[in-house]
BALOBA-1460 file (C-alpha; in Angstrom, 3 decimals):
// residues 238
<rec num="1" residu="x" x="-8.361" y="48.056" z="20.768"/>
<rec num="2" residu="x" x="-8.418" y="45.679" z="23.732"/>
<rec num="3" residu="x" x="-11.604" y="44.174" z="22.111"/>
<rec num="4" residu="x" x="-9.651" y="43.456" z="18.688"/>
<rec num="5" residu="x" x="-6.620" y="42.016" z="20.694"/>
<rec num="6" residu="x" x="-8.910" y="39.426" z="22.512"/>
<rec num="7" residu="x" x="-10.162" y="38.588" z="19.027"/>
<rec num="8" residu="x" x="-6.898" y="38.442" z="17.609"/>
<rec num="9" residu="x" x="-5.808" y="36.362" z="20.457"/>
<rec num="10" residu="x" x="-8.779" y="33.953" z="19.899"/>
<rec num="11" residu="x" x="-8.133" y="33.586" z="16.289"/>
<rec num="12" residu="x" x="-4.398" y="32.648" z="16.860"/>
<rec num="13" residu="x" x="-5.360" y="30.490" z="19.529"/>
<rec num="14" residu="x" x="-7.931" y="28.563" z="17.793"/>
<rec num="15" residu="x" x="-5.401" y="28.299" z="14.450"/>
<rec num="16" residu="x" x="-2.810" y="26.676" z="17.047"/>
<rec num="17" residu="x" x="-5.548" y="23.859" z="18.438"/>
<rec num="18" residu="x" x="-6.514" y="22.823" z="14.817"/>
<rec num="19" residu="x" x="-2.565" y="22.547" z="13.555"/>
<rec num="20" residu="x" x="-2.089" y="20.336" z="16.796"/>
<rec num="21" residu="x" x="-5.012" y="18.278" z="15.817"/>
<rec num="22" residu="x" x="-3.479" y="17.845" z="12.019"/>
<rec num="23" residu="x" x="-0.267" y="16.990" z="13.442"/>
<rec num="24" residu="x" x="-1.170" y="14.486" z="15.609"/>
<rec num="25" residu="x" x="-3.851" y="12.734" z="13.571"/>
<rec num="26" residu="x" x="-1.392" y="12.753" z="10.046"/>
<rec num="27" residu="x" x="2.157" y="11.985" z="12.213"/>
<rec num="28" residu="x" x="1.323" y="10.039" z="15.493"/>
<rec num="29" residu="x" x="-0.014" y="6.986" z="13.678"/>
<rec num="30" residu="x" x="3.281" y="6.629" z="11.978"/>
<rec num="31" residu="x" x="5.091" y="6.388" z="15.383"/>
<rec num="32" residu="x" x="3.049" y="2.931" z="15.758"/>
<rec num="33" residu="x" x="3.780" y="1.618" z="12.076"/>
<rec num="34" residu="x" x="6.297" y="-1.296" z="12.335"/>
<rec num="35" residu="x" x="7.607" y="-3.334" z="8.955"/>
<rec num="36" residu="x" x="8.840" y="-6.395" z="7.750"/>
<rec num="37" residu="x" x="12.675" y="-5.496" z="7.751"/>
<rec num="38" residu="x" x="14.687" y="-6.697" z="4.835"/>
<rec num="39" residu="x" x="15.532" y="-10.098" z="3.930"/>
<rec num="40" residu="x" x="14.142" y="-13.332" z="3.060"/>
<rec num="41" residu="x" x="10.655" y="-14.625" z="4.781"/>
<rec num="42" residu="x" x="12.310" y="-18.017" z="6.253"/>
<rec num="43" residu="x" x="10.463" y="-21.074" z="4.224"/>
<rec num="44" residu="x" x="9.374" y="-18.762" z="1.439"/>
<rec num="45" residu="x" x="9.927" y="-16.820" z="-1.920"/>
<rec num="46" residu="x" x="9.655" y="-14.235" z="-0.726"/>
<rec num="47" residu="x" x="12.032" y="-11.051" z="-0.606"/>
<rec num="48" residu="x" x="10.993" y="-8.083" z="1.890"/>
<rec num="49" residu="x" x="12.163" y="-4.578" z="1.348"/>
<rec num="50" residu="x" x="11.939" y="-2.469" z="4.294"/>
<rec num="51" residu="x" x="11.649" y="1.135" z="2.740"/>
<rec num="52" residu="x" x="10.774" y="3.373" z="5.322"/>
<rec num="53" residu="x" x="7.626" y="3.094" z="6.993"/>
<rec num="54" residu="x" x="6.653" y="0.527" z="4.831"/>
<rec num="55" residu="x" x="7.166" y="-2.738" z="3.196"/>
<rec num="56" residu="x" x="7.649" y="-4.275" z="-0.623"/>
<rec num="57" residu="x" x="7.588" y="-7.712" z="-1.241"/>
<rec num="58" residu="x" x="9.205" y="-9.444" z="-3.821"/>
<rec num="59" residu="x" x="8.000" y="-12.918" z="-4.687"/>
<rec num="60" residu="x" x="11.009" y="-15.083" z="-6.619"/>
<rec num="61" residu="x" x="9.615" y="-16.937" z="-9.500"/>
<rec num="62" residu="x" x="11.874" y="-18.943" z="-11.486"/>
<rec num="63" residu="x" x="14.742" y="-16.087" z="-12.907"/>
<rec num="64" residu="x" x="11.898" y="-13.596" z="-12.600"/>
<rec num="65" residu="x" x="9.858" y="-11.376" z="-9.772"/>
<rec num="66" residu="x" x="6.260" y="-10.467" z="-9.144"/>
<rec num="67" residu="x" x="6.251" y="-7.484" z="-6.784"/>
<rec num="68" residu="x" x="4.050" y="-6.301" z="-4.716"/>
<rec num="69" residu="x" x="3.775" y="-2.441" z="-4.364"/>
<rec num="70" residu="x" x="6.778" y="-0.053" z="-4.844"/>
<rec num="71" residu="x" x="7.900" y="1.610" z="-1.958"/>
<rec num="72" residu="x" x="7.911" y="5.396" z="-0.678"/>
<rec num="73" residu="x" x="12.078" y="5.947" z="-1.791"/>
<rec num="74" residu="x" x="13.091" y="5.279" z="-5.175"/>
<rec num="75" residu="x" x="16.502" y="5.376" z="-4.305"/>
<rec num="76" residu="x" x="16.786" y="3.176" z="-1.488"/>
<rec num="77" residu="x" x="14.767" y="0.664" z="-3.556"/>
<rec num="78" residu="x" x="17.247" y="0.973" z="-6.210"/>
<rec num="79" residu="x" x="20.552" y="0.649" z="-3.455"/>
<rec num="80" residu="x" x="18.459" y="-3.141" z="-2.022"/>
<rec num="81" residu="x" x="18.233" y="-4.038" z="-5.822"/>
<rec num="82" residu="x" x="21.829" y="-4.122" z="-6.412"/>
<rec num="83" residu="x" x="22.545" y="-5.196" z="-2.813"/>
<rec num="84" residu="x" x="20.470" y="-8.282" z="-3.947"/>
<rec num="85" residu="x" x="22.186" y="-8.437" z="-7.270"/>
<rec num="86" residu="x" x="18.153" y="-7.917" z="-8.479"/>
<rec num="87" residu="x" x="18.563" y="-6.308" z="-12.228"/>
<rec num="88" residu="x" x="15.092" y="-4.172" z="-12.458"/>
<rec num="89" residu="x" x="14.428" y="-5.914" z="-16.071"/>
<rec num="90" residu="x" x="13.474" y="-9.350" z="-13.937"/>
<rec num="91" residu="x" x="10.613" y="-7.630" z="-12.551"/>
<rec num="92" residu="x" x="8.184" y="-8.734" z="-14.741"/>
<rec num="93" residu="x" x="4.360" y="-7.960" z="-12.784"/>
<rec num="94" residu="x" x="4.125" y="-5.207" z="-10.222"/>
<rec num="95" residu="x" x="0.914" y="-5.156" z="-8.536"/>
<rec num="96" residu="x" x="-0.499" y="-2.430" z="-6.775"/>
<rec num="97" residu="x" x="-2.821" y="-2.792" z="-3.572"/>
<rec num="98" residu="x" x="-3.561" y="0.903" z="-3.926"/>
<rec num="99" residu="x" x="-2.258" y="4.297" z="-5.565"/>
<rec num="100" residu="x" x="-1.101" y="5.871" z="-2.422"/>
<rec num="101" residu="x" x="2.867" y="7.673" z="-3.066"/>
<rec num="102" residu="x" x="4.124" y="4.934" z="-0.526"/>
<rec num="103" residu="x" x="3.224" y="2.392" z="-2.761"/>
<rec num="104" residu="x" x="4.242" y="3.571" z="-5.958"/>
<rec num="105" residu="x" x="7.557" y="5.171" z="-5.972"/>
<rec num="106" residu="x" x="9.961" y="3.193" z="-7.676"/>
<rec num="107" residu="x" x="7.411" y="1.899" z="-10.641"/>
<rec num="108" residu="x" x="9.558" y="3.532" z="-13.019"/>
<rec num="109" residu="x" x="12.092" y="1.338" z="-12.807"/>
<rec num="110" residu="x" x="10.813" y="-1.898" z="-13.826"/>
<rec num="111" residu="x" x="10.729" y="-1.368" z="-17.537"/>
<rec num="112" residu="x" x="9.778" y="-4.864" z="-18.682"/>
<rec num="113" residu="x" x="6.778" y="-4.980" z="-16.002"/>
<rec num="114" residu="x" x="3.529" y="-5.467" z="-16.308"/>
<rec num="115" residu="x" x="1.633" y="-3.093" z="-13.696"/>
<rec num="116" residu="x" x="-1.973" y="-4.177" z="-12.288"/>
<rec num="117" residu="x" x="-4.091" y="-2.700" z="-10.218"/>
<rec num="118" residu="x" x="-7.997" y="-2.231" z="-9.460"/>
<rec num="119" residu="x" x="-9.763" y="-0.472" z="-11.639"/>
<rec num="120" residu="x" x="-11.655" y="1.648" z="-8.873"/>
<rec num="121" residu="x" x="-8.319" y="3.149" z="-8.134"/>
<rec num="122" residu="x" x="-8.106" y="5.319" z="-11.356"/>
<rec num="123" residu="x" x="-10.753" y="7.688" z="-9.836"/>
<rec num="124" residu="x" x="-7.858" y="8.981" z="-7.684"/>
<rec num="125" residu="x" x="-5.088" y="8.712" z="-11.042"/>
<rec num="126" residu="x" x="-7.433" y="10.801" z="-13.444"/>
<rec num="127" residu="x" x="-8.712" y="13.862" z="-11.637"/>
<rec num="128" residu="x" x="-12.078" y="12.461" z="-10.773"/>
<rec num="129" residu="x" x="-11.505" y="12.410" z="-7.309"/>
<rec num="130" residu="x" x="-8.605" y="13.299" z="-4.538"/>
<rec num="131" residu="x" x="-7.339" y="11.661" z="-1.622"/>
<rec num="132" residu="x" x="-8.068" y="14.336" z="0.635"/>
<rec num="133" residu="x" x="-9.534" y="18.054" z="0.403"/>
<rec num="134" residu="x" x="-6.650" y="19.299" z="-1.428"/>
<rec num="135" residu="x" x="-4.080" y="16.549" z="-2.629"/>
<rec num="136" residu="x" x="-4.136" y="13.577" z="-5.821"/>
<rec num="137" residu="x" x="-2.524" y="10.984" z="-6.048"/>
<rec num="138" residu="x" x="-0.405" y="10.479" z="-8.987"/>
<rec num="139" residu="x" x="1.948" y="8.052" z="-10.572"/>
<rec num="140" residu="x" x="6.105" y="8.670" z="-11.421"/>
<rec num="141" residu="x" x="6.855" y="10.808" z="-14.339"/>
<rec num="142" residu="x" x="6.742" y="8.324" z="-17.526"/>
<rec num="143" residu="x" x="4.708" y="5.592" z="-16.114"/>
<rec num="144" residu="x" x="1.324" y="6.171" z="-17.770"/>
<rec num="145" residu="x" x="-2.337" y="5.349" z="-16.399"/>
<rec num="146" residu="x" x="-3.392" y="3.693" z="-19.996"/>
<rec num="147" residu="x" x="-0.144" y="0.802" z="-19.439"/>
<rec num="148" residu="x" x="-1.412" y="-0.016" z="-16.697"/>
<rec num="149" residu="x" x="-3.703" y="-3.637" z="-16.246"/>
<rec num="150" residu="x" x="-7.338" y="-2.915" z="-14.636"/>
<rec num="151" residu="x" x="-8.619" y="-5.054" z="-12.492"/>
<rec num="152" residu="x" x="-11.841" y="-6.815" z="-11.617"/>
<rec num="153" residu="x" x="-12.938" y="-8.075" z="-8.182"/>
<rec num="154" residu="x" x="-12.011" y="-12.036" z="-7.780"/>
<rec num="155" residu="x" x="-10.209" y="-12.119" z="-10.986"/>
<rec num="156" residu="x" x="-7.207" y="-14.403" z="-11.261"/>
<rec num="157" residu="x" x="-4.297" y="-13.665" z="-12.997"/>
<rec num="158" residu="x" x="-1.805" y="-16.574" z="-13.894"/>
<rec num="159" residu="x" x="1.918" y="-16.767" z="-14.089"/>
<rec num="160" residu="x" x="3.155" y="-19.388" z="-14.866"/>
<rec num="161" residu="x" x="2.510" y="-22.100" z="-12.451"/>
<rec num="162" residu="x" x="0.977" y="-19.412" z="-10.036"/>
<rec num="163" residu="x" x="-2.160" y="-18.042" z="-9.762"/>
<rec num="164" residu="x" x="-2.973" y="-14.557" z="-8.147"/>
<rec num="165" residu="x" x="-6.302" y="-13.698" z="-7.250"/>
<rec num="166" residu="x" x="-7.378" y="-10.009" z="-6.530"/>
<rec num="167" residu="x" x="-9.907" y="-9.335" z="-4.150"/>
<rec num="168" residu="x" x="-11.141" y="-5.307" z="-3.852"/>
<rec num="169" residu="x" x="-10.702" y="-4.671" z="-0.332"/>
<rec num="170" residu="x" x="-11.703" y="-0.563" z="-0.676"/>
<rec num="171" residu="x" x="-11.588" y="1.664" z="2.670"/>
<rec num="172" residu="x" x="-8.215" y="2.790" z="2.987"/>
<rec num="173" residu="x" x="-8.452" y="4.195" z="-0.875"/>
<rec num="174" residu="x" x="-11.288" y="4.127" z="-3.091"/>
<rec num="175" residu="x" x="-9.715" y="1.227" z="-5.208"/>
<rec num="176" residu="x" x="-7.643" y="-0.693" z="-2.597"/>
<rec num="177" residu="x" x="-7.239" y="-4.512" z="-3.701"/>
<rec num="178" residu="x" x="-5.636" y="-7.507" z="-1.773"/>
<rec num="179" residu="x" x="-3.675" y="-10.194" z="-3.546"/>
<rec num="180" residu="x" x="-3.584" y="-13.898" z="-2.701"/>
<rec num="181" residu="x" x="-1.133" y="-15.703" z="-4.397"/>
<rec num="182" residu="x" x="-1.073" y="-19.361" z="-4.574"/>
<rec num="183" residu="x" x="-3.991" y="-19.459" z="-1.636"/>
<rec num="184" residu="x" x="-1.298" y="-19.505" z="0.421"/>
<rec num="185" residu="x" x="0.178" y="-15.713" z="0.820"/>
<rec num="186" residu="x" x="-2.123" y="-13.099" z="1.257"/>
<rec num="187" residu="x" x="-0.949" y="-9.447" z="0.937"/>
<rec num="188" residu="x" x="-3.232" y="-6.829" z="2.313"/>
<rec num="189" residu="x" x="-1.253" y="-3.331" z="1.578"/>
<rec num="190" residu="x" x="-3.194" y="-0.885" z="3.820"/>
<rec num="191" residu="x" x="-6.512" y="-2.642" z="4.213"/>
<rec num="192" residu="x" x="-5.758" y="-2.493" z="8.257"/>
<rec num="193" residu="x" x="-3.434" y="-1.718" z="10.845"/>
<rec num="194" residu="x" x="-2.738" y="-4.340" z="13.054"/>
<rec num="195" residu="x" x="-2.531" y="-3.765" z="17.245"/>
<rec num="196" residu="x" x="-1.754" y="-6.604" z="19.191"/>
<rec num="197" residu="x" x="-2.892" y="-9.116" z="16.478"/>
<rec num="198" residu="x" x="-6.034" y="-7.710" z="15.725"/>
<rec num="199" residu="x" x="-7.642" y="-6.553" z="12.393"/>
<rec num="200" residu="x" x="-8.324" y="-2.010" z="12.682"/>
<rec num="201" residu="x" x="-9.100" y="0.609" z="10.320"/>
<rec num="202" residu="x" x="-6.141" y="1.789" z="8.656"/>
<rec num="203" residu="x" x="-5.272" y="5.370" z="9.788"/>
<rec num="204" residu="x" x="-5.926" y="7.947" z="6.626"/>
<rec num="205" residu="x" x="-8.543" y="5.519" z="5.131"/>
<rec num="206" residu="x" x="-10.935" y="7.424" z="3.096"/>
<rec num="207" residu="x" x="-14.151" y="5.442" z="4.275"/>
<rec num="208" residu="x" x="-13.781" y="4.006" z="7.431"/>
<rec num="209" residu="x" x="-16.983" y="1.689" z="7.201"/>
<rec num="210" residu="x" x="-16.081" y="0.460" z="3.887"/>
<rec num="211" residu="x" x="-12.425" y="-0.586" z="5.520"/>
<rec num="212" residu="x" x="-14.865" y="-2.254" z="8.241"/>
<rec num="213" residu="x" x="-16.540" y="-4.189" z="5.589"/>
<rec num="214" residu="x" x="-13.029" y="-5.113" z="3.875"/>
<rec num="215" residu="x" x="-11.562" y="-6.621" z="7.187"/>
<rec num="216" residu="x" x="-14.741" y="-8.691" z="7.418"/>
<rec num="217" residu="x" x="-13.965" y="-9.588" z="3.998"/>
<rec num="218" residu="x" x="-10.705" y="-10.688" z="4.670"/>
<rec num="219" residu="x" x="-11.531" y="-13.037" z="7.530"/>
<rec num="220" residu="x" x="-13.996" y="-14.883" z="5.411"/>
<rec num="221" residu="x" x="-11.071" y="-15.536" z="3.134"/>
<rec num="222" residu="x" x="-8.332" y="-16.343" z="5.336"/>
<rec num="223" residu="x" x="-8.009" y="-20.009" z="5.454"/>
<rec num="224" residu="x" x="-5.622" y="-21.431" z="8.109"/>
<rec num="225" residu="x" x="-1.841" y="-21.889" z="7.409"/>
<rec num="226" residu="x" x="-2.152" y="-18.466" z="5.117"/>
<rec num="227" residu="x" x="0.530" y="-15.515" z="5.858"/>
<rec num="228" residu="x" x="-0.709" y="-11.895" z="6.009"/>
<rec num="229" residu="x" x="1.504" y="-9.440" z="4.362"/>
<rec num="230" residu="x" x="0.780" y="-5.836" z="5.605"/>
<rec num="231" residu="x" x="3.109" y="-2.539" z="4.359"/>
<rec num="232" residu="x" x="3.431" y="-1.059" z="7.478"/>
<rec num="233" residu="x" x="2.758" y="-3.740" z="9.921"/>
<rec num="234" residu="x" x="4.672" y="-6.536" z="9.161"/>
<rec num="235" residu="x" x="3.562" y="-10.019" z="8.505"/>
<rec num="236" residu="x" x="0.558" y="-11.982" z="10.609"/>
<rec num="237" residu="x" x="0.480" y="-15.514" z="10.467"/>
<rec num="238" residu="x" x="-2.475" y="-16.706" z="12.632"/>
């Protein structure tokens, strides 16, 4: 009996060290997370939407928008859009750095937009592979994988006078894609954290030496004057 109570004892105790583990690799990187709050950038376009941990940028282009990512609450997005007297039908391109629930929540709103994203990143839309062990990502109930624009590393996409190029920056997701509009605003999603200015593996990245690679990617790119948008980290301009 005393045998089977030491085991016992063991068992629990060994449960209780891995669900401290979990808890502080998934929630104490959070604590450190710090985003862009809401407003206007000053000398910019540019319309940030703090939505919980995270970030949404929305770039002004003539009566229209071009956002970047979709936010983690639905419903708070909706509350800033009518704050900002923003009617969801002027969002007109919505591009995705990665899949990630964070980043997608309020897609369905934008009815007129047209959504891009990399095409790497359906792996973790269609089944073919997960996030982690047990968990997919997925996209809100009537927004569809097959609407949605695929993209190719370097490719450009124009509107109107703008040009956006999309770079695959893959680490944090399988599919994860930075945007550079105009070579002059550079948003990064969750390529890295950033800690005390400096470029480091995103916590939950998939591959951590493929998010290695991607930061090296991203310096090579950088040219000076550009502005770093991050989701969780707020803006860098260097």
């Amino acid at each position: 009996m005393q045998k089977r109570m030491k085991l016992g004892i063991g068992i629990a105790c060994a449960i209780a060290v891995v669900v401290v583990i979990l808890l502080i690799k998934n929630f104490l990187p959070l604590l450190f997370m710090n985003p862009l709050e809401t407003g206007y950038v000053a000398d910019t376009n540019i319309l940030s939407f703090k939505n919980g941990i995270g970030s949404l940028y929305f770039i002004e282009v003539d009566d229209e928008y071009i956002l970047i990512d979709a936010g983690t609450d639905r419903e708070e997005v909706e509350k800033l859009l009518i704050e900002y007297e923003i009617d969801p039908r002027q969002i007109r391109y919505v591009f995705l750095t990665h899949s990630d629930s964070d980043h997608v929540a309020s897609l369905d709103l934008y009815e007129n937009a047209e959504i891009y994203m990399s095409e790497d990143e359906v792996a973790l839309l269609d089944g073919t592979s997960r996030r982690q062990l047990i968990f997919r990502n997925a996209l809100p109930s009537g927004v569809k994988l097959e609407d949605i624009t695929l993209l190719l590393d370097s490719q450009e996409v124009q509107i109107g006078a703008h040009t956006i190029q999309a770079v695959k920056t893959p680490g944090h997701t399988l599919g994860s894609m930075t945007f550079i509009l105009d070579a002059k605003y550079m948003f990064t999603g969750d390529a890295f954290s950033l800690e005390k200015g400096e470029f480091k593996v995103h916590p939950f990245s998939m591959n951590a030496k493929e998010s290695l690679e991607s930061i090296e990617k991203i310096r090579q790119l950088y040219k000076e004057g550009m502005m770093i948008f991050t989701t969780h980290y707020g803006m860098d301009a260097r």
